[in-house]
N, C-alpha and C positions, 0 to 999 in steps of 0.2 A: 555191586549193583548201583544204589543208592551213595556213591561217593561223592566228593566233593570236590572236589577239586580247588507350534513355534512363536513364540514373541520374540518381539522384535528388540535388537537391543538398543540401548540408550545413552544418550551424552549431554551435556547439560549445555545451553547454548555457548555458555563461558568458554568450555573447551572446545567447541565447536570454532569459535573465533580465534581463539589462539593457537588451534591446530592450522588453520590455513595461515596465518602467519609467520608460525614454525614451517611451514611447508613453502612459501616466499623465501625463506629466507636460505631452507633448507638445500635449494636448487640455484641460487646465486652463484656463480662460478663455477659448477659444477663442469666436470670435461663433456665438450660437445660430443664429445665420441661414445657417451653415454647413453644409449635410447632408454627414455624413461619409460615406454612400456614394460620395458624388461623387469618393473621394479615397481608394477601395479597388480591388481589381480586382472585373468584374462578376462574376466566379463566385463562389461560396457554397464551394466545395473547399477546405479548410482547406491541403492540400499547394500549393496554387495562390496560395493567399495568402502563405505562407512563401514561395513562391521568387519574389513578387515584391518582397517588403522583401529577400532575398537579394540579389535584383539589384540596389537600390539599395544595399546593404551594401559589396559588392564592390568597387563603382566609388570608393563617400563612405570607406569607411573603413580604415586602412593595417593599423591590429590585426588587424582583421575580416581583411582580404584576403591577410595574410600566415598566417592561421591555413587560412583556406577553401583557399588554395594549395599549403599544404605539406601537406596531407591526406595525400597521397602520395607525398612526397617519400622515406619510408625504405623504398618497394616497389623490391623487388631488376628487379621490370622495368623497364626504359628501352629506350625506343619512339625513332625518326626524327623530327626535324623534322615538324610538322604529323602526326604518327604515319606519317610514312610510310618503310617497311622499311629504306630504302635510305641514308635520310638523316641518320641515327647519327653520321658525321663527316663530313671536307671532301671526302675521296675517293669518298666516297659519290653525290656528284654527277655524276661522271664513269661510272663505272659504273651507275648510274641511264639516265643518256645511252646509252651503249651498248645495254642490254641490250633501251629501248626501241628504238632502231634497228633490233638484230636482228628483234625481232619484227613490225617493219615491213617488214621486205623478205620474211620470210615472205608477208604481206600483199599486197604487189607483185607478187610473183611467182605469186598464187593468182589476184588479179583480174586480170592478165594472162595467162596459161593458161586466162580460162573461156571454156569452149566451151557448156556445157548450161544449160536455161533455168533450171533451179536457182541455178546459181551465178551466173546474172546478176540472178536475184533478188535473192542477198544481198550485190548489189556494191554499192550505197548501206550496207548495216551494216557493211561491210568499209572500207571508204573512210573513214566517219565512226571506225570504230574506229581506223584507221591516225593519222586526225587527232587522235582522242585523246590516242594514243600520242606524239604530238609536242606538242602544246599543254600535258600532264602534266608536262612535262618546262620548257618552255620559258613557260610561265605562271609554275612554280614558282620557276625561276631566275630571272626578271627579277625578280621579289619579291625573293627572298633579297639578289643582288646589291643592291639598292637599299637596304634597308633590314633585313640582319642585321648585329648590330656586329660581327661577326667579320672582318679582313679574310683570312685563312683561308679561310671559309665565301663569304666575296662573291666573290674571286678565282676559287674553283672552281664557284660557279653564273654567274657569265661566261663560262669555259670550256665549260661544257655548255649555255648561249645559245647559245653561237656555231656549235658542233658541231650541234645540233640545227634553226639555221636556216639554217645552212647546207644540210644534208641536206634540211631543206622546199623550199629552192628549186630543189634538183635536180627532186624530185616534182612541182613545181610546172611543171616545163619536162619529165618525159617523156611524149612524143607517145602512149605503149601505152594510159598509162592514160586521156587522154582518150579515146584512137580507143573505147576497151573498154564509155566509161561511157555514149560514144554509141552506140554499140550497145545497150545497157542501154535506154536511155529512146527509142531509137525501132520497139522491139519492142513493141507492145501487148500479149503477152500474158505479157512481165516486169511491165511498170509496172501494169498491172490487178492485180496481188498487188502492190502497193507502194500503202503507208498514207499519208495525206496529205501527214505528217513526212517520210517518204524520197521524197517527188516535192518536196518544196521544199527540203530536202538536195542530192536531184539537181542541183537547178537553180542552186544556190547555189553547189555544187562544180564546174559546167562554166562558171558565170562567171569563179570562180576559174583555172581557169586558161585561159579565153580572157583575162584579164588578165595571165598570165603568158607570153604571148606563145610559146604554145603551137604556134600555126599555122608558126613563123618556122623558116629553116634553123640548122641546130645553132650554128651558129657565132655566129650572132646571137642564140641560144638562151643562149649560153657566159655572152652579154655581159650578157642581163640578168639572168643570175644574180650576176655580179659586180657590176653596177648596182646591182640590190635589194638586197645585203651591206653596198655602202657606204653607200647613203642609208640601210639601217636604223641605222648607227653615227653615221651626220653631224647626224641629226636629233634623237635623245639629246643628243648633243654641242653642239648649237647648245642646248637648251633649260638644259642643267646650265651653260651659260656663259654667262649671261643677265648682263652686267654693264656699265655705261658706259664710254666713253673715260677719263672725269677717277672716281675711286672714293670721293673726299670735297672738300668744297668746305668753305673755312676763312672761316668769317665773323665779321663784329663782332658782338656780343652785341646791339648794339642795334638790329642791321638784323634779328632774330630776335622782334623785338615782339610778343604774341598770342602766341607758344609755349610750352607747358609748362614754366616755370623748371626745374622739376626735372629736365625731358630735357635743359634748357640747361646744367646745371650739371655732368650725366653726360656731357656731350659737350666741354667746356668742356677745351681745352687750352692752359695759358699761357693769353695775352692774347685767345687768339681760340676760337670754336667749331668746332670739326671735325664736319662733318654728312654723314655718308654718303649715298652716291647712290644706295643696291638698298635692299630690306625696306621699311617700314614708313614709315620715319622722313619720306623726302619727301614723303610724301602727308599723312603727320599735320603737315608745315611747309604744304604747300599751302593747308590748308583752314584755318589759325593764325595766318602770320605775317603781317601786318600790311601791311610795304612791297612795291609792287609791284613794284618793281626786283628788289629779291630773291627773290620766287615766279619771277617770271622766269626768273632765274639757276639757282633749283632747278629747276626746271621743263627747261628746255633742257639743263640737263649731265645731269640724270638719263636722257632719252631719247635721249641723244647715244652709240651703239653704239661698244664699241672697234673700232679698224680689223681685231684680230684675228677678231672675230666676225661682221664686216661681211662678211668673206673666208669664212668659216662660212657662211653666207647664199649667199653668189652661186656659190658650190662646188654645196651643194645644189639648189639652183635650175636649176643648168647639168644637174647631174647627172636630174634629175626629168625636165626639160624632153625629154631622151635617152630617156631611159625609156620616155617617154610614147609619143616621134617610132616609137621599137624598138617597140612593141603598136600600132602601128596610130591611137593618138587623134591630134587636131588639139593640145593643151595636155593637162600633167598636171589641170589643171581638170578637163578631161573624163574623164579616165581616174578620176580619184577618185570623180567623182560620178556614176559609170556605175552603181556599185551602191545608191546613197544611195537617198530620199527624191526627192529635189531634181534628179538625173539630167543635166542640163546648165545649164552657167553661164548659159544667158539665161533657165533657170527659177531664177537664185537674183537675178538682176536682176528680173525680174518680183514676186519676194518681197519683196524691201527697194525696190523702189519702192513698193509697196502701203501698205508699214510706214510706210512714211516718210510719205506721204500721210496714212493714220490719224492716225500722233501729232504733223503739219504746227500745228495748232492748239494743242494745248497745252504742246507746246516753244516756240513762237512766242509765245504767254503767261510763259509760264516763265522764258524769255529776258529779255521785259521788265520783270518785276518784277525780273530779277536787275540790271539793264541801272541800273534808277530807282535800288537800292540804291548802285551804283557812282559813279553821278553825285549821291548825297546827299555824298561823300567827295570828290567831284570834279567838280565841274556840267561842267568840257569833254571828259568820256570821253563819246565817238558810238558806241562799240563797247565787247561782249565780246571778253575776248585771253580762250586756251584757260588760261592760267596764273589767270586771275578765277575761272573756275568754280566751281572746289571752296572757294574762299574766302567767295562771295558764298550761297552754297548753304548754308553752314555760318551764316554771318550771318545768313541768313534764317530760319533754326530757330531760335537764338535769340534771336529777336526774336520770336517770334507762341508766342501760347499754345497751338499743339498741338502744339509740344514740352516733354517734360516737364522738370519744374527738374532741375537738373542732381545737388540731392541723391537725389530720385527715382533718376535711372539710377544713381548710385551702389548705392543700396539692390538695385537690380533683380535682381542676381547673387547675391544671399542665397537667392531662390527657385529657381536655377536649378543646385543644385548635378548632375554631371554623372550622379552615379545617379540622382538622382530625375529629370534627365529620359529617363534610359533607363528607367526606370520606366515613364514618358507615352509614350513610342517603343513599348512591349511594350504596355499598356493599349488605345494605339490601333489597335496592328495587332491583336488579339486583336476588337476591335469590329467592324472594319472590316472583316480576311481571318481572322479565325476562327485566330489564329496569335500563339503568346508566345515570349517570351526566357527560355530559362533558363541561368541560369550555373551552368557545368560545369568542376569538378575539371580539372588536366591531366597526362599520366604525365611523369615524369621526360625532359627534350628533347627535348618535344613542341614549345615556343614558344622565340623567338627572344632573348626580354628577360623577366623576371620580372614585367614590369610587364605583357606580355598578360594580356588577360583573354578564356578561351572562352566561346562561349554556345553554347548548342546551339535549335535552332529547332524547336519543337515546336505539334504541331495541335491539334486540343479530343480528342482519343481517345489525347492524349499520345504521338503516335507521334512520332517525330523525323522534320524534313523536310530540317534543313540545316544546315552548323556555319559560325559567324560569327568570325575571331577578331579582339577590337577591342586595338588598339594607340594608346591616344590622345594618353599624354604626352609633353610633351616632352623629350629628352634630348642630350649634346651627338652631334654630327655625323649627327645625324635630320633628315631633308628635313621642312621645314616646311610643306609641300603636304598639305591634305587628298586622299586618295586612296583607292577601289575599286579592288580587285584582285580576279578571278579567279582560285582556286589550280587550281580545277578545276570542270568544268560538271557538270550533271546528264547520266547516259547510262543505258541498258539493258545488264546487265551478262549477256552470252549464258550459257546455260550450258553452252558447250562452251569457255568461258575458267575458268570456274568448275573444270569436268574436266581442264582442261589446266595450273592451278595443280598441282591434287591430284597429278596424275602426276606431275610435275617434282620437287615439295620439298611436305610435310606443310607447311611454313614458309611455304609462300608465299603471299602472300594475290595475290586478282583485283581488288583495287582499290590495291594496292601499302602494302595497310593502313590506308590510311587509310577515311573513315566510308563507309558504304556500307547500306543499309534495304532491306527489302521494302516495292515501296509500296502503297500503302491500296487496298484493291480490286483487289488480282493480286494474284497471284503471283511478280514479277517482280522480281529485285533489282536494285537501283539506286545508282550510284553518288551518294553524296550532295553537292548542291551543298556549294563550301565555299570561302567566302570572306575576304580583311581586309579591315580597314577602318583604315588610316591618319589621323589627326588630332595635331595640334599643340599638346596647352592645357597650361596650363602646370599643376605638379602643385606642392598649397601644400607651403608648408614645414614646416608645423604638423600634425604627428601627428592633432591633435583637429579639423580645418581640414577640407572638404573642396573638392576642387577646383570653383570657380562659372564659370558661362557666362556672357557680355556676350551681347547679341542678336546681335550678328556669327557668334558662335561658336556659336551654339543653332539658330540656321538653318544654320551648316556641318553641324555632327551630324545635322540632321534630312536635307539633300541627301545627305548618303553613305550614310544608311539607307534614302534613296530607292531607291539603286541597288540594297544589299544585300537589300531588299525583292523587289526585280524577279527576282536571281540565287536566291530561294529558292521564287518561286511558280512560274518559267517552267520545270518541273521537266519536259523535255523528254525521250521516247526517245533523240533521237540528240545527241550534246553540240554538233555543229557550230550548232545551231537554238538551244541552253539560255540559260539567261540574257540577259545585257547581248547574248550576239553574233547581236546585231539591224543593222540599219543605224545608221551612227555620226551621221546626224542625227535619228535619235530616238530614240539610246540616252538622251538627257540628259530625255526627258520624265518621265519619273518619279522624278528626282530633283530637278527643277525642280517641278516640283506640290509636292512634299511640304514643299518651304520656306515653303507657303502654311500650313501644319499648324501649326506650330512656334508661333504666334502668333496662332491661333483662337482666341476666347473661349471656344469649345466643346472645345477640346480642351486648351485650358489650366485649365479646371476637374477634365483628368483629373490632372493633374500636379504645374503649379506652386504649391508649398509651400515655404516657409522653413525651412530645411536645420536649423537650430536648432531651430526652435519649434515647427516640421510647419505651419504657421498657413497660410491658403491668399493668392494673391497679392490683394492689395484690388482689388476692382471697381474702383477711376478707375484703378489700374496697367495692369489689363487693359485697360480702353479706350482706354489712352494708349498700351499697345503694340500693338493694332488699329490705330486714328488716325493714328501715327506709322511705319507702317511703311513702307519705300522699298524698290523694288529695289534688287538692288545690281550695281555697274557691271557694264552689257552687254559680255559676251565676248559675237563674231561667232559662234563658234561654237555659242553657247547660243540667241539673236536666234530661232532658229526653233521650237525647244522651249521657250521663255518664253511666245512668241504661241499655242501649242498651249497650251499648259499655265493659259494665263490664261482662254482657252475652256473648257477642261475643269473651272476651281476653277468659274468661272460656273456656268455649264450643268448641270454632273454633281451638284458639291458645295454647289451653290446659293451662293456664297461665301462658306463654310465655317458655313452654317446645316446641311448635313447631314454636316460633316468627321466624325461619328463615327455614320454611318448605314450600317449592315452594308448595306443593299440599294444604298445608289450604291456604296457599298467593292466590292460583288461584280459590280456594274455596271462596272468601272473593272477590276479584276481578270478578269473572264473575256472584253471584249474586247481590252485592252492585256499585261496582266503575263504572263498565262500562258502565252502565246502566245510570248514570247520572241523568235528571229529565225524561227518555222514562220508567220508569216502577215504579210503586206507591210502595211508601218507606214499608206498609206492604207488597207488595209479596216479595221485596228483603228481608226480616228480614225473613218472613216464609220459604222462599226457601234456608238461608243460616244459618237457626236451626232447620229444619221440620224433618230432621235427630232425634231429641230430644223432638219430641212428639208435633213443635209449629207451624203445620197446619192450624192451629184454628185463626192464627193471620192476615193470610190473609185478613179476613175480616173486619180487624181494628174496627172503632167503640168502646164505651165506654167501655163493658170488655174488646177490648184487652189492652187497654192502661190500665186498672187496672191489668193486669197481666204485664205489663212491671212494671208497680211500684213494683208490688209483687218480683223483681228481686235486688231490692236493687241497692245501689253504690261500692258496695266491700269495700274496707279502707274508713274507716268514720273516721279517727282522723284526725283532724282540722289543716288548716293551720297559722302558722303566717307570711304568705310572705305578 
């Protein structure tokens, strides 16, 4: 039920001066064949062109960003955490906890006492508020936990995790409030005064807790609240201990042939190499070294699980399997994908049969070409081993001319420094959903590291929609995981929450402080989406230096603004519906599309420019990053929103001849993004391809997901990132 899931900016005259200088000097010789509109933002608004070199400023330069940052540094106010009231120090989290708790059992105890058709009216806005009031809390703290350096401040938003989900699973197991909300929705002349949002709220909040085994006697009630406690801890825990039996493998230098000397030399201990078996490192030996004995070697100790975390595994497995038998399903399969897309396991075999059928032929090609290459090296290999792949994969790019030389991709990361392509990120959502980035001031421990940077998300009538905050570089003991986070959803903020701050404390705000709009066309204020955005690049060492993108990492950035895109257009009444909290197998559609953006010809004429010279990227760069571009390795879990998402660049964005055409942007926009979790993931797919014959899809269920398989993945050549 209850689960979780504008000012103006600023530049100091200094760089104001030496920005048009830099921009003199920037366009000296540049190719006439260049039209510099293509590499401005489309509006004429002199304010709007400032805060888009602002935003590349912030991101490219450390002067700049340590000036624009401390703007406020000597203002006697200091604000919470993400500005919220509570969040000033580590005790603050605790209290924070509580006091939402209190006013959930207020809550509780109103939609259980209703008797009159009034108040079973406003039992869906009550419900969804109560979920608020837990997801505020416990969105917030799984962020902090994960990723504030404090361990002060980590410690005590674990503490208010655990208090907080704890307390959800009691709500999730009382019998009142289901009996109440059924009643709710089987009175016609409640749900006939309920908006679309609060019947698909409804319906959302009594699966919920017909998943939490609501129906069952208390005692078995007890168990799956302790159930659900520990697999939420086991399953963290299995993922944060991801590491092999054996943790480095010690080899000869010269069974390391084909691998970067330099990595060899950084690895190099005494007489032998020491080659770690997590990160990077085995997969850049995979697709490098030379001997096949020894990809082998790497290859199998790498995937070789310690015994401790194999024990991790079959604990939670056990634990699930319980789980499931306690609700009533046959397998936790079933139980998970009760609310999905996909709905039961032999509709996700019907999918990946489908899949597999589609790309049967040109993997079966691809094979053998990789197959011929192998037996150039060795005429008696009859077979691919899984350890060749990424080896032969790699040989075969350079070997054939549409891979670019290798000084090329060097060069490539000059154009891609990380503002300017937040630059291209705000240009093209401004084209496409009528929506820019602007980077905004922040009050004294507001952000977690000096290094965030806010943006605030603003419309074309300059109203603010959302606040962004990006966290990109790397530092030590930061999770190297690109990640979306939800701090908090879009809601309708009553105004008897609004009356009932004012009573309590002049202090207290109704959205706990933090951003909060009247939106465009009411009256009605609204809490504002607001979201991070976690990424890993490395930040240069050179003051004058700004940090550059490889195409691995320019497609990450473009995937996590997928998501962050989604969390500011789905600007929903009720937050249970807002954003990402859609079904978890199409939440990743729109972040999987947008990796198509990243390396559009058409949308890279909004952008990529040489971070030095402004100079724009050459025509054969662009077509060699078209040409050459690959998926990159299939996660199962993405397999379903890759083959949507490859329909949709088709079909919608013609592939990516209309990626900056405002009318497919608001084609793609008003039936998928805004919608959020208020409308079931097939009517948005039928209603934004039904144009092309896929009506049919509506109805979801196991053909249609065998006709999504039947769609393929578009580029099927393999990655070796």
């Amino acid at each position: 039920m209850l689960k979780t899931l504008i000012r103006r900016s600023w530049t100091c005259r200094q760089c104001v001066l030496r920005l048009r200088a830099e921009t003199r000097r920037s366009f000296q010789g540049a190719p006439a064949a260049t039209p510099l509109h293509e590499y401005n933002v489309a509006s004429n608004n002199s304010n709007q062109r400032h805060e888009d070199e602002t935003l590349r400023r912030v991101f490219d330069s450390r002067a700049f960003w340590h000036e624009f940052s401390h703007r406020k540094a000597g203002t006697s106010k200091r604000t919470g955490l993400l500005q919220n009231q509570y969040l000033t120090t580590p005790d603050g989290f605790l209290v924070f906890a509580q006091i939402s708790i209190q006013k959930c059992q207020k809550i509780v105890a109103k939609v259980i006492g209703a008797s009159s058709q009034e108040e079973y009216r406003e039992m869906v806005r009550d419900l969804d508020r109560m979920s608020d009031l837990l997801c505020r809390v416990i969105d917030i703290a799984e962020f902090m936990k994960l990723n504030h350096p404090s361990q002060q401040f980590q410690d005590a938003a674990t503490q208010a995790f655990a208090l907080m989900f704890e307390y959800m699973n009691v709500l999730n197991t009382t019998p009142e409030l289901d009996a109440q909300l059924k009643r709710a929705c089987a009175d016609p002349n409640v749900t006939s005064r309920w908006s679309r949002e609060e019947k698909v709220a409804a319906q959302v909040l009594l699966r919920d807790f017909s998943q939490s085994a609501i129906h069952l006697p208390p005692k078995d009630r007890q168990r799956f609240v302790a159930l659900s406690n520990e697999i939420s801890q086991l399953g963290p825990m299995f993922v944060r201990n991801m590491q092999p039996e054996t943790s480095q493998l010690n080899l000869d230098k010269n069974k390391l042939r084909g691998m970067d000397p330099a990595l060899i030399q950084r690895l190099k201990r005494w007489m032998k190499v020491a080659v770690p078996m997590f990160g990077d490192i085995p997969k850049m030996a995979l697709y490098s070294v030379h001997d096949e004995e020894t990809r082998k070697k790497i290859y199998l100790t790498s995937r070789t699980s310690s015994e401790a975390q194999l024990n991790r595994l079959e604990t939670l497995l056990r634990k699930r399997a319980e789980l499931a038998k306690l609700a009533g399903f046959p397998s936790y399969a079933h139980m998970t994908l009760n609310d999905k897309m996909a709905k039961t396991p032999e509709a996700v075999a019907n999918f990946l049969e489908a899949l597999n059928a589609s790309n049967r032929g040109q993997v079966r090609d691809e094979l053998a070409t990789l197959l011929a290459l192998k037996r150039a090296n060795d005429p008696s290999a009859t077979c691919l081993e899984p350890w060749d792949h990424a080896y032969y994969v790699h040989q075969y790019s350079a070997q054939h001319s549409r891979v670019r030389k290798s000084r090329e991709s060097t060069l490539l990361p000059a154009f891609f420094s990380i503002g300017t392509v937040m630059q291209g990120l705000s240009r093209l959502f401004t084209r496409l959903y009528g929506v820019r980035l602007v980077p905004t001031e922040t009050l004294p421990g507001e952000i977690w590291n000096p290094d965030v940077r806010r943006l605030d998300v603003v419309d074309e009538a300059d109203r603010r929609l959302a606040v962004i905050y990006c966290d990109f570089f790397t530092r030590p003991n930061k999770s190297p995981n690109p990640t979306h986070f939800t701090l908090r959803g879009s809601r309708e903020i009553s105004k008897d929450e609004v009356a009932g701050c004012a009573e309590l404390s002049s202090s207290l705000h109704p959205n706990d402080g933090m951003a909060a709009a009247v939106k465009p066309g009411s009256d009605k204020l609204y809490q504002l989406p607001t979201v991070a955005l976690i990424c890993d690049f490395d930040q240069s060492n050179s003051g004058s230096t700004p940090s550059l993108l490889n195409e691995h990492s320019l497609e990450t950035l473009f995937h996590e603004m997928g998501h962050a895109i989604h969390s500011v257009l789905a600007r929903t009444s009720l937050q249970t519906i807002s954003g990402t909290r859609c079904a978890t197998d199409f939440v990743e559609l729109p972040s999987v599309l947008m990796e198509n953006f990243a390396t559009a010809p058409e949308v890279l004429a909004l952008y990529a420019r040489h971070w030095e010279t402004n100079e724009p990227l050459p025509e054969h760069m662009v077509q060699s990053m078209k040409s050459n571009r690959r998926e990159p390795e299939q996660c199962p879990c993405y397999l379903f929103d890759r083959a949507i998402a490859n329909k949709v660049w088709s079909d919608v964005f013609q592939k990516g001849e209309l990626s900056t055409n405002r009318n497919a942007g608001e084609r793609f926009k008003n039936e998928v993004l805004q919608w959020g979790g208020g409308r079931d993931g097939w009517s948005c797919i039928a209603g934004l391809l039904d144009a092309n014959g896929n009506g049919k899809l509506a109805e979801g269920g196991e053909e249609a997901m065998r006709e999504v398989g039947k769609w393929g993945l578009g580029l099927m050549g393999s990655s070796e990132r």
